[in-house]
C-alpha positions, -999 to +999 in steps of 0.1 A: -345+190-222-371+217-230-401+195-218-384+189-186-372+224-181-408+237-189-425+210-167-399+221-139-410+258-145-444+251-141-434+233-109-416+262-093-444+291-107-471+266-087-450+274-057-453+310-062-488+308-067-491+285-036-471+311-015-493+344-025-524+327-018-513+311+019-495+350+021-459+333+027-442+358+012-462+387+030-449+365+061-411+370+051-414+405+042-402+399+005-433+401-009-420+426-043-389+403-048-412+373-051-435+390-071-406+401-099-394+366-095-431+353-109-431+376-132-399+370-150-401+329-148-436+336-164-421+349-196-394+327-198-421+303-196-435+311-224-406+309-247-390+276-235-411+256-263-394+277-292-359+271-277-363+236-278-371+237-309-342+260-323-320+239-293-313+209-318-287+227-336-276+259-317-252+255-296-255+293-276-292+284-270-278+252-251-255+271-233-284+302-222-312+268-213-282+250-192-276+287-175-314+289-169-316+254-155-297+262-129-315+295-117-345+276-113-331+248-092-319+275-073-357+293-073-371+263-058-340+257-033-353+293-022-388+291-025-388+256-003-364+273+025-391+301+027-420+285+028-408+263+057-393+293+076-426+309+072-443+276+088-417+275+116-433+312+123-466+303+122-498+322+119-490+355+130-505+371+158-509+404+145-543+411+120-535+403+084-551+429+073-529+455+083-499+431+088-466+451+081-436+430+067-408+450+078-426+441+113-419+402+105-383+411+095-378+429+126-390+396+144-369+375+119-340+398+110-319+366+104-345+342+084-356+374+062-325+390+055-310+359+044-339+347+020-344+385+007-310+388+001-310+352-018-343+362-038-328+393-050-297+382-062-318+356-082-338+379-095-311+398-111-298+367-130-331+359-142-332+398-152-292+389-171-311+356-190-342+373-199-323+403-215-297+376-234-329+356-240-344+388-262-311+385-285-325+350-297-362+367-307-380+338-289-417+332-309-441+322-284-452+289-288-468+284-256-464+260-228-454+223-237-486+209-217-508+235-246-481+223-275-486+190-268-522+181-263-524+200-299-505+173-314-521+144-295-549+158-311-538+154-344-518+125-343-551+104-331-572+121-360-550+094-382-567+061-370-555+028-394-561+001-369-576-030-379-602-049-363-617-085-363-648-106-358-627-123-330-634-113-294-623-120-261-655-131-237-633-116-208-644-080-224-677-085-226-691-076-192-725-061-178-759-063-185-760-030-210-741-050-232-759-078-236-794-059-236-778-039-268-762-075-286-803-086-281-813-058-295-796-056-326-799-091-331-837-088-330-835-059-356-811-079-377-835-114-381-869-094-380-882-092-416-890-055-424-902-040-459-881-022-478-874-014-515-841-035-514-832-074-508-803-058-482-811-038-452-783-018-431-782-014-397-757+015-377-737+011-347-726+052-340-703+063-309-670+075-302-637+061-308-631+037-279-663+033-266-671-003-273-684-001-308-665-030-320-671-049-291-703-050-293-703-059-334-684-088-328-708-101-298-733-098-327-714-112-352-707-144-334-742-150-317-758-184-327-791-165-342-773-150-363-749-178-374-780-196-383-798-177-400-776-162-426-757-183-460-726-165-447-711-140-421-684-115-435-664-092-415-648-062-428-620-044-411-626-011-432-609+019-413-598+051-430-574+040-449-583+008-466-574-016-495-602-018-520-584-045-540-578-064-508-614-061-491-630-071-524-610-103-519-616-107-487-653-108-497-653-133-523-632-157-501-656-156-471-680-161-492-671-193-506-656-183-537-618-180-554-605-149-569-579-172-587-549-146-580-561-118-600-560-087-584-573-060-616-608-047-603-618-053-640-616-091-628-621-091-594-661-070-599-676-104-619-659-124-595-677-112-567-712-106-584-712-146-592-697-150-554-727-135-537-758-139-559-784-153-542-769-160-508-783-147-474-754-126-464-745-108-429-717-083-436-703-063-405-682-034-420-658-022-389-649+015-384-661+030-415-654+068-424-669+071-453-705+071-465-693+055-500-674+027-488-700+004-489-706+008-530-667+013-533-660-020-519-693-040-530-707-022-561-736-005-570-762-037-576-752-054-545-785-054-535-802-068-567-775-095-561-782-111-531-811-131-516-838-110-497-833-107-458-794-099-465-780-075-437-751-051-436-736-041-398-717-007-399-700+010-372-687+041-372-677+074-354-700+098-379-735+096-380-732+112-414-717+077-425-748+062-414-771+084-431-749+081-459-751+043-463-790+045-459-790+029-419-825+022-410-837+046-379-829+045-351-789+046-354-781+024-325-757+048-300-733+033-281-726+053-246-698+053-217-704+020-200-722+021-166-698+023-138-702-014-125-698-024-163-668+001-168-652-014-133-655-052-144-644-048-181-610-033-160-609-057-137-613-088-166-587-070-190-561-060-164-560-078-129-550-110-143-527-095-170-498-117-169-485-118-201-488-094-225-500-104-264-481-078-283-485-072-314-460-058-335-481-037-359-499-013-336-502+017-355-509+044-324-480+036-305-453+053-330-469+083-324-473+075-286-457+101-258-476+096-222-485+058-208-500+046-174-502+010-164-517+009-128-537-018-107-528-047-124-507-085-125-476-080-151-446-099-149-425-077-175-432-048-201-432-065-233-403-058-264-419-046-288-435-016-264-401+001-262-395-004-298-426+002-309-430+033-291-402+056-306-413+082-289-424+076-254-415+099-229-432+095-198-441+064-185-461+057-153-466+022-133-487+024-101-501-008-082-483-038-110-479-068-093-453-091-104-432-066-123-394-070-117-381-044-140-378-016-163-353-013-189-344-001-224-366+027-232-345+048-255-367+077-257-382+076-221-376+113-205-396+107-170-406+074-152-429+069-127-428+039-106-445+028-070-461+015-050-445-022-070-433-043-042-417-066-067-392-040-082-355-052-087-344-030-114-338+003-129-316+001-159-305+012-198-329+045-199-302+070-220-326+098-219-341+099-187-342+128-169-369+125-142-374+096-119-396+090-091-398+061-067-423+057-041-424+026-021-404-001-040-386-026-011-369-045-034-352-019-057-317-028-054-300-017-088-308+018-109-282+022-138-276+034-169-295+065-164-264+088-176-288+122-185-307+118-149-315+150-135-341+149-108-347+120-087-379+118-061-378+089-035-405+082-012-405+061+017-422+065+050-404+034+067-370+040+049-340+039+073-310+038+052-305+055+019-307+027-006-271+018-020-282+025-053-281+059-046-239+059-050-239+051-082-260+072-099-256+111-101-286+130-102-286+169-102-311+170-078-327+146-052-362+152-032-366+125-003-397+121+021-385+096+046-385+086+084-374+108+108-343+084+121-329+086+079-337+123+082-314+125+116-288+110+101-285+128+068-289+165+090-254+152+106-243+159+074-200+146+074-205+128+105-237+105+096-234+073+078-253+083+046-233+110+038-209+090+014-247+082-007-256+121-012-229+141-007-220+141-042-253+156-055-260+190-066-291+200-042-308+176-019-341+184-004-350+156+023-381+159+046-401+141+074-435+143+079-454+150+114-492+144+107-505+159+081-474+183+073-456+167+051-424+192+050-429+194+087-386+181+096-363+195+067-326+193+055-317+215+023-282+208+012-262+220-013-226+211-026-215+237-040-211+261-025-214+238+006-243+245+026-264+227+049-295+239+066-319+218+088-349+224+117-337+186+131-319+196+165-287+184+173-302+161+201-317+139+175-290+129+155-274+111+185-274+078+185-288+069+221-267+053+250-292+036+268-305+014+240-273+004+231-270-033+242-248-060+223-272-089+220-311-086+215-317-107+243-303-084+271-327-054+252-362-073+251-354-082+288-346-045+297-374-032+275-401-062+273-396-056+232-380-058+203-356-035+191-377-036+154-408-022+183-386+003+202-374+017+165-410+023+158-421+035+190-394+062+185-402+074+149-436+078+166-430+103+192-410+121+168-429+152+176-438+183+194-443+162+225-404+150+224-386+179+206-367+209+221-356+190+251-320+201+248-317+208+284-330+172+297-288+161+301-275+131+316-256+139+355-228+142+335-236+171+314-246+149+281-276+159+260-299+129+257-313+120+225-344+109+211-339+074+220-324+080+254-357+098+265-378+071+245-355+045+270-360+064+301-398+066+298-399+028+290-377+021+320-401+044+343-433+028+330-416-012+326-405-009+366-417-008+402-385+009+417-386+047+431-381+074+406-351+083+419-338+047+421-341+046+387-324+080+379-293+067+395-290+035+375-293+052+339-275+085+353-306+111+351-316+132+378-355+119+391-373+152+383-355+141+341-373+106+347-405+126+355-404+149+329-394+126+303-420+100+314-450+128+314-438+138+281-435+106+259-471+098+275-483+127+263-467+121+229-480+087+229-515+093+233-512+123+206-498+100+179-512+067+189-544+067+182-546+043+158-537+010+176-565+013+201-600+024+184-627+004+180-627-017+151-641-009+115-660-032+101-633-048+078-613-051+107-647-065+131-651-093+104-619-103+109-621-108+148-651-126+144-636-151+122-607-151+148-629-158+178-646-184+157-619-202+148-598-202+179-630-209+204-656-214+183-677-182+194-692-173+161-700-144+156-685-129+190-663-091+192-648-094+219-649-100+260-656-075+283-637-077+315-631-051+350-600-050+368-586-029+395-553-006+388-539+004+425-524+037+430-493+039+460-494+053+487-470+088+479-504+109+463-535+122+475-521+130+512-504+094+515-537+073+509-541+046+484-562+047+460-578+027+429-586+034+393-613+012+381-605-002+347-636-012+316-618-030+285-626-046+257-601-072+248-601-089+213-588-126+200-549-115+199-549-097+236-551-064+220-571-034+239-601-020+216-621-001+239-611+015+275-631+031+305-615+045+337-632+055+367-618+063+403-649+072+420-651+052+455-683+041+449-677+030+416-686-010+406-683-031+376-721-026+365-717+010+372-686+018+353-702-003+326-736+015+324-719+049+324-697+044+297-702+054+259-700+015+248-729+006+268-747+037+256-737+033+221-748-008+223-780+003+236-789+026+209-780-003+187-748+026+169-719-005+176-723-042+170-747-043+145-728-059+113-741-093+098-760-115+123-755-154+124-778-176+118-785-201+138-813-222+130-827-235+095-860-213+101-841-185+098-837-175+137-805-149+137-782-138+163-762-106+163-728-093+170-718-096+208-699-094+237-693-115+264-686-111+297-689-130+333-718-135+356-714-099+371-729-087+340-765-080+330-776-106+305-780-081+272-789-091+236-754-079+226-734-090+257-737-130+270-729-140+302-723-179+313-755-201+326-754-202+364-785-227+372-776-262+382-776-297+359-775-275+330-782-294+295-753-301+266-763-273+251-757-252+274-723-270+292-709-264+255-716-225+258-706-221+290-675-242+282-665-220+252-671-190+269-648-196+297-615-207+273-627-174+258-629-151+288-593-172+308-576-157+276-588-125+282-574-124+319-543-130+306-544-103+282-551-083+311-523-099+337-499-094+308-503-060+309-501-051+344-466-075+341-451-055+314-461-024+325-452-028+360-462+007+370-495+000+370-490-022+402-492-013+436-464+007+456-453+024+431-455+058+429-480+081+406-489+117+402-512+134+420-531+149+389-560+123+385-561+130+343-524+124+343-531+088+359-555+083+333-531+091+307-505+069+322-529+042+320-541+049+289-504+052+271-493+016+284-526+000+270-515+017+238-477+008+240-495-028+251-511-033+219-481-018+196-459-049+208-487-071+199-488-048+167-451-051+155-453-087+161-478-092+129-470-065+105-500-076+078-523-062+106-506-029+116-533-007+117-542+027+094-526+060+108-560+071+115-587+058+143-619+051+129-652+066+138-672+046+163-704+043+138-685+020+112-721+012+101-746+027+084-777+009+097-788+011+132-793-022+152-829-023+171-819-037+203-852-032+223-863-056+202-847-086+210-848-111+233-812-117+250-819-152+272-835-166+233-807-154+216-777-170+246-802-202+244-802-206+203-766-198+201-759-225+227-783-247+210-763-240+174-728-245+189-739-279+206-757-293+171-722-279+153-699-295+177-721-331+180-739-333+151-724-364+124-750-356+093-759-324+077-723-309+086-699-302+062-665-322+061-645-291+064-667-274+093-670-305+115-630-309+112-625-274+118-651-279+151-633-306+159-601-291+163-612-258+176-628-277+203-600-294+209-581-264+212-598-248+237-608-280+263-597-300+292-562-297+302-556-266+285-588-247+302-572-256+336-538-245+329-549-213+317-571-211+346-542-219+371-517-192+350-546-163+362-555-176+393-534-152+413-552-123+395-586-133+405-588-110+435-581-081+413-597-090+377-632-095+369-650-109+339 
């Protein structure tokens, strides 16, 4: 328990220092309580390794590190309450430098008497257990972290592994390696003078480094197979068998020791074995200089035939100089990164299965292990029983792993992201778990001493059922905002039967980057529940309450899974303290009744107040609401429409190839009007007109809006930051196709319709009469291309039916903008949630995705439209030279987007036409 308790003290004296540099407790006006509280955990710190120790046996000390325990569970309970009141506050107002506490308290007499009065009461029991503490006469031992690295360091002083001329080629990566195997190989045949027939040669480096890799690479090259009688390798190490390497010796080298095993007999045996043969000897991991004439004898070397060589490798270059190595020793350093990264990747991402043996003499002696970034379908046998005393374990990106069990010593587990995860079970002595982001965990058991568990999960809804059957002390949880609702309702939400019988839970939400920003601290005893979640969102809404999920994708135009998302979301400043938004009734609407109303105001063409009446708000609450989830929409939405990075360009390219056979295109670039009613702007209608960038799947990836009068398609283009970004060559300039077998390239482009200028990076149709193939097939393709593009757009003006005409908008031009600009966001969400693989990255990425800048003045646009329509005609016609796989996939890609197809998409937009342009 001491390592755990001492880890745990570390944990909560972190905090303190945490909360004097950020000035939190300056904030709370309890800044001399805190202080003492430092002080005093500090030098119960220091002792807790010497009451482990004397813990075995004495019962009282059990009973004074139980009674500890508990203060500093309740230290950290207090320490996390006031560093999140002290966020709640805020940066004060007032100068720091001559910032007055008491001042604060005034502000806060609530939040500050409570947590001064909870510090100082601590404070005095820590003051009762220090003072019982002193009756023990504690030596101090230091921390466990200091303790412990000591002994590490002296358990891996004792080093009795053995190795082996055997090696796996999978290890052997980079060039470094091989340059050093032809270098030593090169010394090894080259005849030099000296005064003996036997010449040795030193590999020197640290322990792990690769020494013995490299040795065996040598020992098994074809050189030096060939040109030696024998080859002889010698697993020395610190602690070897004389008797036994002798006869290793004489049986590699073709002779029989008969059974004896006296060194009286064994000496002649091996002097008649060896004379006059042309012998290669690697001796592995020697540690001492006088091995070599312990093991072979003093007249080795008027024994064997001229040109004999002797490979050593060792950690002390005093061996070498002992053993008379020829100079230069040959040093082996840390592989180059590349190297280091492949040797990883060859020993551990196809790990599958693994070879245990059952004599591996570290891992008795074995207390911290990490297995990350690799395939492992289970944690061999012998690791738990070889490994008497592992206590912490840590797995982090294992594919394939289903569980974890029997670890009889194991005091703290680690586990997550593993998305294969089943089971937890049969781990006596843990004490510490943490689980981040395992979907299929469905069973933890047999973890009888568990006293802290941490559970991760963003997307988590429910508290997994797990969780009833196990009984931690404490239980930290970073979750969703909907699982943090419920659990703030405390008896009255559904998790409560899954927590409620833990000590102290901490569970928190994150809003951006604070991480604590939504908090519920609950305790059981005394009961005690304390949350910043308002009572508004912990009701479960009544507008999106609707038996079947047909009748809620035709009131909402998407799934529920969608309108879920979309509300975890907005879970934010935009959306919160709305307490006094009430249905006509008098009934406080929740989180997902405002998320509801919005949707309805933005999905429908009715009046404001029409709508009001049928969900039973007043209009000015639609208005509000509606204003407000835009807001909180465009503030949290980023993300799912940015222009793409260049992983994410790659992979629209490919789509665009495949579905129309536009290699190499981004996207289409269309114009379309968005009408504003006539109820704005002194009762005259308007129009807002709209740039976008539409990709393969509909989505949105780049917008413009302009309402100027005057404004046209080539002018909103030329004036926005695309075009001026595409002219300076900063966006679409990844890899460039080629298109001819002299080497003629094309770049990344757009494509748009004949209202366009003809750019190298955007490509309009050919307009000229009796155009060749070539050019049919281009315009062709471009047309399936741009027809699905108009739909993305009709689509959106259908869902979103407030962007049609006659309806009513705001008289604030930027708050049209953002209205426009929130349902081309909520747009590509519902494409979003439909393929969750491609859910993007929380954060938008910067337009310059590349480093190089593309030279656009340079090229020639009509060449580059001409050879692209010249290399999509030869793909699409030509029967030789083609590949069996790219002429079928041609084949059906054209298919795809021809003939009857082109017409009915054609006639599905047509009554757009007026209103769209590509």
């Amino acid at each position: 328990m001491g390592m755990v308790l001492d880890a745990f003290a570390s944990y909560v004296q972190n905090m303190l220092t945490e909360m004097v540099s950020e000035e939190v407790h300056m904030l709370l006006g309890v800044g001399d309580e805190i202080d003492k509280m430092h002080t005093k955990l500090r030098d119960l710190k220091n002792f807790l390794a010497d009451a482990d120790r004397r813990n075995i046996t004495d019962k009282t000390m059990q009973e004074w590190m139980a009674e500890l325990k508990r203060a500093m569970y309740e230290a950290a309970d207090i320490l996390d309450l006031c560093q999140l009141k002290a966020m709640e506050q805020g940066p004060s107002t007032v100068d720091v430098g001559c910032f007055n506490p008491l001042l604060f308290c005034m502000r806060n007499p609530a939040h500050a008497h409570n947590i001064g009065t909870r510090i100082k009461e601590l404070n005095k029991k820590l003051g009762t257990i220090k003072e019982r503490g002193d009756a023990f006469n504690f030596i101090n031992l230091g921390s466990y972290e200091d303790r412990n690295s000591r002994v590490r360091a002296t358990h891996f002083g004792i080093r009795n592994c053995e190795t082996s001329g055997e090696f796996d080629r999978s290890a052997l990566v980079g060039e470094k390696i091989e340059e050093d195997t032809r270098a030593i190989v090169d010394i090894l045949v080259t005849e030099k003078e000296c005064n003996t027939n036997i010449m040795v040669v030193a590999i020197v480096g640290v322990g792990g480094i690769g020494k013995t890799t490299l040795a065996q690479k040598v020992f098994k090259d074809e050189i030096i197979n060939a040109e030696f009688d024998k080859t002889i390798w010698l697993s020395v190490n610190q602690n070897f068998d004389k008797v036994e390497l002798i006869k290793t010796v004489i049986t590699l080298a073709g002779g029989e020791y008969g059974g004896g095993t006296a060194l009286a007999v064994l000496q002649p045996i091996l002097t008649t074995t060896m004379k006059g043969k042309k012998l290669f000897i690697v001796m592995g991991d020697v540690w001492s200089p006088t091995t070599c004439l312990d093991v072979l004898g003093s007249h080795l070397a008027n024994v064997v035939a001229p040109g004999s060589r002797i490979l050593v490798t060792t950690r002390d270059e005093r061996v070498a100089r002992g053993m008379k190595a020829i100079l230069p020793y040959h040093r082996v350093d840390k592989l180059e990164e590349d190297d280091g990264w492949s040797l990883l990747k060859n020993q551990m991402v196809e790990w599958e299965k693994w070879e245990w043996e059952e004599q591996v003499q570290a891992f008795p002696v074995l207390r911290k292990l990490l297995l990350k970034h690799c395939k492992l379908m289970s944690l061999p046998p012998g690791l738990s029983s070889q490994a008497k005393v592992l206590n912490k374990l840590m797995i982090h990106f294992v594919q394939g792993l289903t569980y974890v069990a029997s670890f009889a010593s194991l005091v703290r587990l680690e586990v997550g992201p593993l998305l294969d995860l089943e089971r937890i079970t049969d781990l006596p002595r843990l004490q510490m778990l943490t689980i981040d982001c395992c979907p299929k965990l469905k069973v933890v058991e047999g973890v009888p001493a568990l006293q802290t568990l941490l559970l991760y999960g963003g997307n988590m809804k429910t508290l997994p059922e797990y969780m009833g059957g196990i009984n931690p002390r404490c239980l930290e949880l970073h979750c969703s905002p909907a699982l943090l609702s419920s659990i703030a309702a405390g008896l009255s939400g559904p998790e409560w039967d899954k927590f409620s019988h833990i000590e102290h839970v901490k569970a928190y939400a994150r809003e951006g980057d604070m991480v604590k920003k939504w908090y519920v601290l609950y305790t059981a005893n005394p009961y005690n529940l304390e949350t910043n979640v308002s009572r508004s969102f912990m009701s479960a809404g009544t507008l999106s309450c609707f038996e079947g999920a047909q009748r809620f994708e035709s009131v909402f135009k998407m799934t529920r899974k969608t309108f879920d998302y979309i509300c975890n979301l907005v879970f934010g400043p935009s959306m919160e303290d709305m307490d006094s938004y009430t249905f006509v009734d008098g009934r406080v609407l929740c989180l997902e009744d405002r998320v509801a109303v919005a949707l309805i105001r933005l999905c429908s063409s009715e009046p404001s107040d029409t709508l009001g009446s049928s969900v039973g708000v007043s209009e000015s609450t639609v208005l509000l609401i509606a204003e407000k989830f835009v807001d909180a929409v465009l503030e949290r939405a980023a993300h799912h429409l940015y222009w793409p990075d260049s992983s994410k360009m790659d992979k629209t390219k490919s789509t665009f190839g495949k579905i129309h056979n536009l290699h190499n295109c981004c996207g289409v670039i269309c114009t379309t009007h968005i009408p504003f009613g006539p109820n704005c702007d002194h009762g005259e209608n308007g129009r807002i007109l709209m740039q976008a960038v539409i990709d393969p799947k509909m989505r949105i990836v780049d917008l413009e809006l302009n309402s100027r009068d005057s404004i046209t398609q080539l002018s909103i283009l030329q004036k926005s930051r695309l075009f001026n970004e595409c002219q300076k060559g900063g966006l679409l300039n990844g890899s460039k196709l080629k298109v001819a077998s002299d080497g003629s390239e094309v770049g990344e482009y757009l494509i748009g319709d004949a209202g366009y200028p003809l750019l190298p990076w955007l490509l309009k149709p050919y307009q000229e009469e009796n155009l060749s193939d070539s050019k049919e097939e281009f315009n062709r393709r471009h047309s399936a291309a741009t027809a699905c593009a108009r739909k993305a757009l009709v689509m959106l003006q259908e869902k979103w039916k407030f962007l049609q005409e006659d309806v009513w908008w705001p008289e604030n031009l930027q708050t049209r903008f953002k209205m426009i600009d929130a349902c081309c966001s909520l747009h590509n969400i519902v494409i979003d949630m439909d393929d969750d693989a491609e859910m993007p990255i929380t954060n938008a990425k910067d337009w310059n995705y590349h480093q190089q800048v593309r030279l656009v003045a340079n090229e020639d646009a009509v060449r580059a439209r001409d050879m692209l329509s010249g290399y999509f005609s030869a793909r699409r016609s030509s029967k030789s030279g083609v590949s069996p796989v790219d002429a079928e996939e041609d084949h059906e890609v054209a298919a795809s987007g021809a003939g009857d197809e082109d017409k009915e998409q054609e006639a599905q937009t047509g009554t757009a036409d007026e209103e769209i342009i590509v």
